[in-house]
Each structure stands twice: as C-alpha cells, then as structure tokens.
Residue frames as a rotation matrix with the C-alpha (Angstrom) as fourth column:
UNK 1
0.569 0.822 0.000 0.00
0.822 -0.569 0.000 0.00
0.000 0.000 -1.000 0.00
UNK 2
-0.743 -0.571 0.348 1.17
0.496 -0.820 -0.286 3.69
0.449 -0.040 0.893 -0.46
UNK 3
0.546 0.722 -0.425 0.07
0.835 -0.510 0.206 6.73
-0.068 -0.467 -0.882 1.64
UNK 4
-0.222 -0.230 0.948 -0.37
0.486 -0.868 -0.097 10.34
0.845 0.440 0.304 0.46
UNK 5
0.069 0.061 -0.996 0.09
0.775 -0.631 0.015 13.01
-0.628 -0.773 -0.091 3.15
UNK 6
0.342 0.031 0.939 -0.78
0.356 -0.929 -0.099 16.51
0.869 0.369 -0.329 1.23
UNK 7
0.001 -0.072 -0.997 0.50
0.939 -0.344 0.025 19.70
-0.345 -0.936 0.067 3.17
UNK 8
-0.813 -0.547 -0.198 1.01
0.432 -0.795 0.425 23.56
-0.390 0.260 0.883 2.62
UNK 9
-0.032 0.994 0.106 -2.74
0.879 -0.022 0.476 24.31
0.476 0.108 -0.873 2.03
UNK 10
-0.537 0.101 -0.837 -4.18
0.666 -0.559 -0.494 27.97
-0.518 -0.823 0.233 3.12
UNK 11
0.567 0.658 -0.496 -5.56
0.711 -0.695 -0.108 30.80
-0.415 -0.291 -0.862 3.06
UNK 12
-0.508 -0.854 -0.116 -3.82
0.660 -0.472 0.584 33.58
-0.553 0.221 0.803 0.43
UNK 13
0.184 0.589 -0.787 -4.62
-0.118 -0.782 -0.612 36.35
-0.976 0.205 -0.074 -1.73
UNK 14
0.911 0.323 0.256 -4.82
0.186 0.231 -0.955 36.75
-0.367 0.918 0.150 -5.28
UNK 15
0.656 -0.755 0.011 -1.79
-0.398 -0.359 -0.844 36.98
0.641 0.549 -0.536 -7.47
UNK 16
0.245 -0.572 0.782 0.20
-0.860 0.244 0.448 35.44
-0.447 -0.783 -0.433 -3.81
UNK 17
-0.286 -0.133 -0.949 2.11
-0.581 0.812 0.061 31.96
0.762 0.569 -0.309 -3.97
UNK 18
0.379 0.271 0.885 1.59
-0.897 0.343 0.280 29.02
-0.227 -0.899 0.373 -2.27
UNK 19
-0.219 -0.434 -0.874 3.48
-0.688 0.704 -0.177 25.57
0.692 0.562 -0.453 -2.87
UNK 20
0.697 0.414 0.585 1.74
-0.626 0.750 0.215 22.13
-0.350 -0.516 0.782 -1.45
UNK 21
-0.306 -0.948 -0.085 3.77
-0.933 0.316 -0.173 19.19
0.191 0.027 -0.981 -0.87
UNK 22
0.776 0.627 -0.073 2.66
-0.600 0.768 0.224 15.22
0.196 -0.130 0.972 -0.56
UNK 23
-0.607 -0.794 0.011 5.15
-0.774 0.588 -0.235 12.84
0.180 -0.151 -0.972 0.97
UNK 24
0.392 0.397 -0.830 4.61
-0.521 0.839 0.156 9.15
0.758 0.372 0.535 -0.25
UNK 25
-0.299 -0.489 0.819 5.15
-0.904 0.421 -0.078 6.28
-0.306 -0.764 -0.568 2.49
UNK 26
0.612 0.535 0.583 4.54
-0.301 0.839 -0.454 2.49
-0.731 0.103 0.674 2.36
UNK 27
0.274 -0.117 0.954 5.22
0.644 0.759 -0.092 1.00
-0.714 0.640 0.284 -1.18
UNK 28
0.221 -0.196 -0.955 7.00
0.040 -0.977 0.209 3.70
-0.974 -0.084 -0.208 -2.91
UNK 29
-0.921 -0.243 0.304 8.16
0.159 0.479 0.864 1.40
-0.356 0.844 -0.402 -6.18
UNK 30
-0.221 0.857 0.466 4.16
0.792 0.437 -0.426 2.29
-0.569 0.275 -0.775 -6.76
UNK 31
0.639 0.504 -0.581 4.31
0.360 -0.863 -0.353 6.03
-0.680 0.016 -0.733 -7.18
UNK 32
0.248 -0.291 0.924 5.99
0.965 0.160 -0.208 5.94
-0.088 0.943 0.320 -10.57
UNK 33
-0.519 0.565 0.641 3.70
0.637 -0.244 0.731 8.19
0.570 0.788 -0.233 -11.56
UNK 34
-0.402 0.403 -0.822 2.45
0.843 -0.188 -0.504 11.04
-0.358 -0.896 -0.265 -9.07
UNK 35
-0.413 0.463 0.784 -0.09
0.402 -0.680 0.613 13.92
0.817 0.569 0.095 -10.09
UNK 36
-0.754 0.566 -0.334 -2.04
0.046 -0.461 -0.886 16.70
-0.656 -0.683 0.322 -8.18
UNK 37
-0.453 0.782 0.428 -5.64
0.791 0.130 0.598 16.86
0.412 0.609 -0.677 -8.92
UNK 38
-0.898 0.416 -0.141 -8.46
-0.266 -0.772 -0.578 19.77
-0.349 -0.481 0.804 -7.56
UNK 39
-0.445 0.884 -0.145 -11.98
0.493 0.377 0.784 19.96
0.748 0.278 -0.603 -6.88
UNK 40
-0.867 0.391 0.308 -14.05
-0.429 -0.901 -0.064 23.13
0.253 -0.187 0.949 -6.10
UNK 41
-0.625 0.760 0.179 -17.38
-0.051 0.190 -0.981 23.02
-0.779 -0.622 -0.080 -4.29
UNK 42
0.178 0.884 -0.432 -19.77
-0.401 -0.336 -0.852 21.71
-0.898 0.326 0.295 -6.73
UNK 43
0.214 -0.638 -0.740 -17.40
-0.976 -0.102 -0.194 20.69
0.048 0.763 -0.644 -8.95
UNK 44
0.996 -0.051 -0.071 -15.83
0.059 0.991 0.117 17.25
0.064 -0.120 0.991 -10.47
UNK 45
0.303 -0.952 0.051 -12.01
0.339 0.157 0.927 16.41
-0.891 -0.264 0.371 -9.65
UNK 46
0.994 -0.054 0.095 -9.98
0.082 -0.208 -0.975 17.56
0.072 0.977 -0.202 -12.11
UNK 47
0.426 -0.900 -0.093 -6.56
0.889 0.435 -0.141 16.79
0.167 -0.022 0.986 -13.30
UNK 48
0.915 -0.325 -0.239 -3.80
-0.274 -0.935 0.226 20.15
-0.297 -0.141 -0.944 -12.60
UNK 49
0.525 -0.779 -0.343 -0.49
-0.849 -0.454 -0.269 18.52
0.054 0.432 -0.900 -12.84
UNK 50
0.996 -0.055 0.074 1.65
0.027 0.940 0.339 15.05
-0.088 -0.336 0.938 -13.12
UNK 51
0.285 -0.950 -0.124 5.28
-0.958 -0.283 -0.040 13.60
0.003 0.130 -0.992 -13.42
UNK 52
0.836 0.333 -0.436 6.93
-0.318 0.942 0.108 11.54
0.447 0.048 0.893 -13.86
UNK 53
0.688 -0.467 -0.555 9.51
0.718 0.329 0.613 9.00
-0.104 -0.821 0.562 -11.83
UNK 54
-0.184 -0.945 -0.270 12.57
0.954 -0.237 0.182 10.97
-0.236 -0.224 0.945 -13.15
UNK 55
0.153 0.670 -0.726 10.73
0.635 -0.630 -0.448 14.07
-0.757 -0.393 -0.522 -13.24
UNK 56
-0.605 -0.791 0.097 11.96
0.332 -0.140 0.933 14.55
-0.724 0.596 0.347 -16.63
UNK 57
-0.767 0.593 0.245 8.82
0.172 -0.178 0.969 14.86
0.618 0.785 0.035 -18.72
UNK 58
-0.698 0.456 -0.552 5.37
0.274 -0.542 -0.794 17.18
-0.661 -0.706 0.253 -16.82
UNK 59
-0.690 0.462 0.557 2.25
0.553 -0.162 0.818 17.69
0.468 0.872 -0.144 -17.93
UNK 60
-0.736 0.442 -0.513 0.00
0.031 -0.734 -0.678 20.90
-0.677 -0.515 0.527 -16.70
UNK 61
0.143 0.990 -0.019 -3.93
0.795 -0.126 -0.594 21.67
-0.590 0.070 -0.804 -17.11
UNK 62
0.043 0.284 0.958 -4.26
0.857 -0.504 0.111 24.36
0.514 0.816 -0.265 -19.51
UNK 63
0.570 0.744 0.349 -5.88
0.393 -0.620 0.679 26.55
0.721 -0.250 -0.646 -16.88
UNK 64
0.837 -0.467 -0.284 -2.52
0.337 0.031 0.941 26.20
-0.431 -0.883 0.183 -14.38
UNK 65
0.468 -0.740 0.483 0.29
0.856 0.245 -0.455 26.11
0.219 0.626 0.749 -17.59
UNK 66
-0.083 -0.566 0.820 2.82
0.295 -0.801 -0.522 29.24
0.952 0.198 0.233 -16.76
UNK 67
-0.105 -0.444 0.890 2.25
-0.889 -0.359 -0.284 29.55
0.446 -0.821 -0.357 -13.14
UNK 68
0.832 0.476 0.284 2.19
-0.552 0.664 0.505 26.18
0.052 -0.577 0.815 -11.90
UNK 69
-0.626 -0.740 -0.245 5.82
-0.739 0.663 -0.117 23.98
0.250 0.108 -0.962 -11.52
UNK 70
0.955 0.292 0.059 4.77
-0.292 0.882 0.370 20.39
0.056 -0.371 0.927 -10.57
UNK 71
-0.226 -0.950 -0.216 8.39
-0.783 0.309 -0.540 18.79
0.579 0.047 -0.814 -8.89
UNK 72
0.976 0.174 -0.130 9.39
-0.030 0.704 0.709 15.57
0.215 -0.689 0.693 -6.99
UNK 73
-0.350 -0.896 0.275 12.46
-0.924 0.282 -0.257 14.58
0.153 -0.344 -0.926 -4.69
UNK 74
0.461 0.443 -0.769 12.80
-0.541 0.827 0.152 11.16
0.703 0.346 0.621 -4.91
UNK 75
-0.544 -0.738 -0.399 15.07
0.252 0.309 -0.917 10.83
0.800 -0.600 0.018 -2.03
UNK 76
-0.913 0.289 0.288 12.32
-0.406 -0.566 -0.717 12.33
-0.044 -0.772 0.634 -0.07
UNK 77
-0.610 0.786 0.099 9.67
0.764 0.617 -0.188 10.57
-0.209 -0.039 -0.977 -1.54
UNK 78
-0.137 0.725 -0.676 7.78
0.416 -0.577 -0.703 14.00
-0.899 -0.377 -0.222 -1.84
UNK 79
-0.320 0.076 0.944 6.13
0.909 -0.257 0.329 15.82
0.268 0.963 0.013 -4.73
UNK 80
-0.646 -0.133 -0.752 5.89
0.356 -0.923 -0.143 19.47
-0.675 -0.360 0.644 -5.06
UNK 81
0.251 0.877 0.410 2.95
0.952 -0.300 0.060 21.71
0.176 0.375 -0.910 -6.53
UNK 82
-0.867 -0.391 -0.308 4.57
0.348 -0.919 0.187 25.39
-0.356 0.055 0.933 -6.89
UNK 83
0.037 0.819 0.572 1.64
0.980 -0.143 0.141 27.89
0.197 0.556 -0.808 -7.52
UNK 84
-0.741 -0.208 -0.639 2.29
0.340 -0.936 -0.090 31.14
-0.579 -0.284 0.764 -8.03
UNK 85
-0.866 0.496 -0.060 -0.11
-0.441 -0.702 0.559 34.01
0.236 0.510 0.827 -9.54
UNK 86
-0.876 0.480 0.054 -2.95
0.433 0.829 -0.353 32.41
-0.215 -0.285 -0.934 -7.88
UNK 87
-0.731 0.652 0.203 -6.41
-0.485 -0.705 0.518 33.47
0.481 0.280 0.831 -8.70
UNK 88
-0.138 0.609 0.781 -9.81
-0.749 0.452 -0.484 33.05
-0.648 -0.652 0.394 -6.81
UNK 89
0.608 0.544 -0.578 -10.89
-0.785 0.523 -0.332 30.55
0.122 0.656 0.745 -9.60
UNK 90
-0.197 -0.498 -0.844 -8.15
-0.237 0.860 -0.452 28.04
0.951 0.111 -0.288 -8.20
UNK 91
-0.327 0.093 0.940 -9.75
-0.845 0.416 -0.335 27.59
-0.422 -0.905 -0.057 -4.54
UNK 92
0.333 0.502 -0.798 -10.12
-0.694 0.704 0.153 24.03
0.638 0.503 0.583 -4.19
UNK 93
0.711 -0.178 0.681 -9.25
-0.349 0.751 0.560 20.74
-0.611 -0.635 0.472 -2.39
UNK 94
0.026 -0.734 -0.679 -5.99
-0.971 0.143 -0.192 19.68
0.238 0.664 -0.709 -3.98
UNK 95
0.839 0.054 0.542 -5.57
-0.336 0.835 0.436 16.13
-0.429 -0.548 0.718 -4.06
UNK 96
-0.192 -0.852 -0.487 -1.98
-0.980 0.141 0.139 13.94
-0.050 0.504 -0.862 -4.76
UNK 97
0.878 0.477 0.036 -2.18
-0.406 0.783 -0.472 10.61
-0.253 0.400 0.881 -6.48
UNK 98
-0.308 -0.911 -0.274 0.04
-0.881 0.165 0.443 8.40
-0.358 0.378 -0.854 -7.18
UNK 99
0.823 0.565 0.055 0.22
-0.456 0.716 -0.529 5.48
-0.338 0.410 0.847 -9.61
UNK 100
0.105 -0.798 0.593 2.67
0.059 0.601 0.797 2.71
-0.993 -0.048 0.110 -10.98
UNK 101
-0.143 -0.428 0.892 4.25
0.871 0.374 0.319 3.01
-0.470 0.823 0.319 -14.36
UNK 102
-0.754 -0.381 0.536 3.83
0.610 -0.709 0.354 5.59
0.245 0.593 0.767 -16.81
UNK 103
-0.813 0.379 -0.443 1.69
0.031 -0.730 -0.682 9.13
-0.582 -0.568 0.582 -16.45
UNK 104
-0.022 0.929 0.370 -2.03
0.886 -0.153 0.438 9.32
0.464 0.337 -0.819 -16.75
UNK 105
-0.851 0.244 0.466 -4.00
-0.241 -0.968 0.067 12.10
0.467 -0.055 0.882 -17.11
UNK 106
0.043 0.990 0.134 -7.43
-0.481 -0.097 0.871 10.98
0.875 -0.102 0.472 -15.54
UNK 107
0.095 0.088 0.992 -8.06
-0.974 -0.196 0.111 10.30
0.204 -0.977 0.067 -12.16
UNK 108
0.735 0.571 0.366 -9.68
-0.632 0.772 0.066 6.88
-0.245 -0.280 0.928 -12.27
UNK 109
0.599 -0.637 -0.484 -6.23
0.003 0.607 -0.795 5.68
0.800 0.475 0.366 -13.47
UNK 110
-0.216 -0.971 -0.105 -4.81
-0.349 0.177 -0.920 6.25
0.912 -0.162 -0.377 -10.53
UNK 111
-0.294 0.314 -0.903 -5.03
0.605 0.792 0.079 3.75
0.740 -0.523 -0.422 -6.92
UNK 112
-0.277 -0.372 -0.886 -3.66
0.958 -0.035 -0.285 6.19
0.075 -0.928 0.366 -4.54
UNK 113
0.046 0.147 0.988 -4.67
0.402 -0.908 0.116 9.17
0.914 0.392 -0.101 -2.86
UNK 114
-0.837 -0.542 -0.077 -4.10
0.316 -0.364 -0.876 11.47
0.447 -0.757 0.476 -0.53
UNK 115
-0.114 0.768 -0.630 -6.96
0.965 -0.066 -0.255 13.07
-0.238 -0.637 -0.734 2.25
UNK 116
-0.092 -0.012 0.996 -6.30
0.832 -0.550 0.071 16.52
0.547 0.835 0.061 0.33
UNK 117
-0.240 0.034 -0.970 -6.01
0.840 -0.494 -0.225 20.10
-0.487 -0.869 0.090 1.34
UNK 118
0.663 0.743 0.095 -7.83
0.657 -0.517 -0.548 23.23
-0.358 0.426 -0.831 0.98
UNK 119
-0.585 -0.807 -0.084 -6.69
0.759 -0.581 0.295 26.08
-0.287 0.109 0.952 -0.74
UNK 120
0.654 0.756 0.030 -8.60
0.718 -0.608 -0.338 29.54
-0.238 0.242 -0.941 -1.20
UNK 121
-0.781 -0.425 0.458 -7.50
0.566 -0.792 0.230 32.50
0.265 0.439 0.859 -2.88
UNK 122
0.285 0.827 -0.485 -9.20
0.829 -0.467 -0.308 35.56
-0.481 -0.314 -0.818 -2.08
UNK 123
0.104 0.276 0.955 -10.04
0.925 -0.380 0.009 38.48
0.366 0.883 -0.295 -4.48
C-alpha cells in the first residue's frame, strides 16, 4: 500500500504563492507516476499537474500552464505543486495521487490518494 500526506494548504490572496507538498510512504516502487488533482465546491475532480519517476517529462492543465511547476524529490519521496499568480478561480481541495508506471491524465487511473487540502484565494 502507499500513503499520500498533502501539506502547505491555506488561506492567500490573489496573485500570492503558495506551494503544497505530498510525501509518499509504504510501497514507494508504486508512485511511478504522481499527479495533483483539484476539486471546487460543486465541482468534479480535475486533473492540474503530473510527473513523472525521473521528473523529466510534466504535464499541466491548460488553466494552471505558466504559473504552476509540478516537482518531486525522490530521495524524499515528496512531490511538489509550486503555484504562483494564484487566482480566486483556483480555490479548491488539492488532491496527490500516485500510480505505478507511466503518467495518466485521468483520475480513475490512478489507486492512490491522498486526504487533500484546501486552498482559497481571495479576491
């Protein structure tokens, strides 16, 4: 089994950064593949950012591309979620996933997940 601890949620203004962090434990040979998803009130999950193992090749939502980073230390086990230029239209529950072998873009592809943390941007 793997477990996702999210952290670095809050409470920021617009245009402010904020950078969440997820440290894998357990079965780490699973988390290949590790991605942040998000999901506003009302809203379905949606994908934001993945990587892969050698963090060599990232893929970013449209809606995130130019101020998001998505990183990982693999000696730490931990992915990173840089967000800078935030806007209200990214509050959400961030969630980190992780999955074996190569990067997916859709949720349902991946096993693991983390208990997720809020983020709000205020205007």
């Amino acid at each position: 089994q793997v477990r996702l601890v999210e952290s670095g949620g809050g409470l920021v203004q617009a245009g402010e950064p904020l950078r969440l962090s997820c440290a894998a434990s357990g079965r780490t040979s699973s988390t290949s593949a590790m991605a942040w998803f998000r999901q506003a009130p009302g809203q379905e999950r949606k994908f934001v950012a993945a990587i892969g193992w050698d963090g060599g090749r990232s893929y970013y939502a449209d809606s995130v591309k130019g101020r998001f980073t998505i990183s990982r230390d693999n000696a730490k086990n931990t992915v990173y979620l840089q967000m800078n230029s935030l806007k209200p239209e990214d509050t959400a529950v961030y969630y980190c996933a992780a999955r074996n072998l190569v990067v997916m873009l859709a949720g349902n592809e991946y096993p693991y997940w983390g208990q997720g943390t809020q983020v709000t941007v205020s205007s």
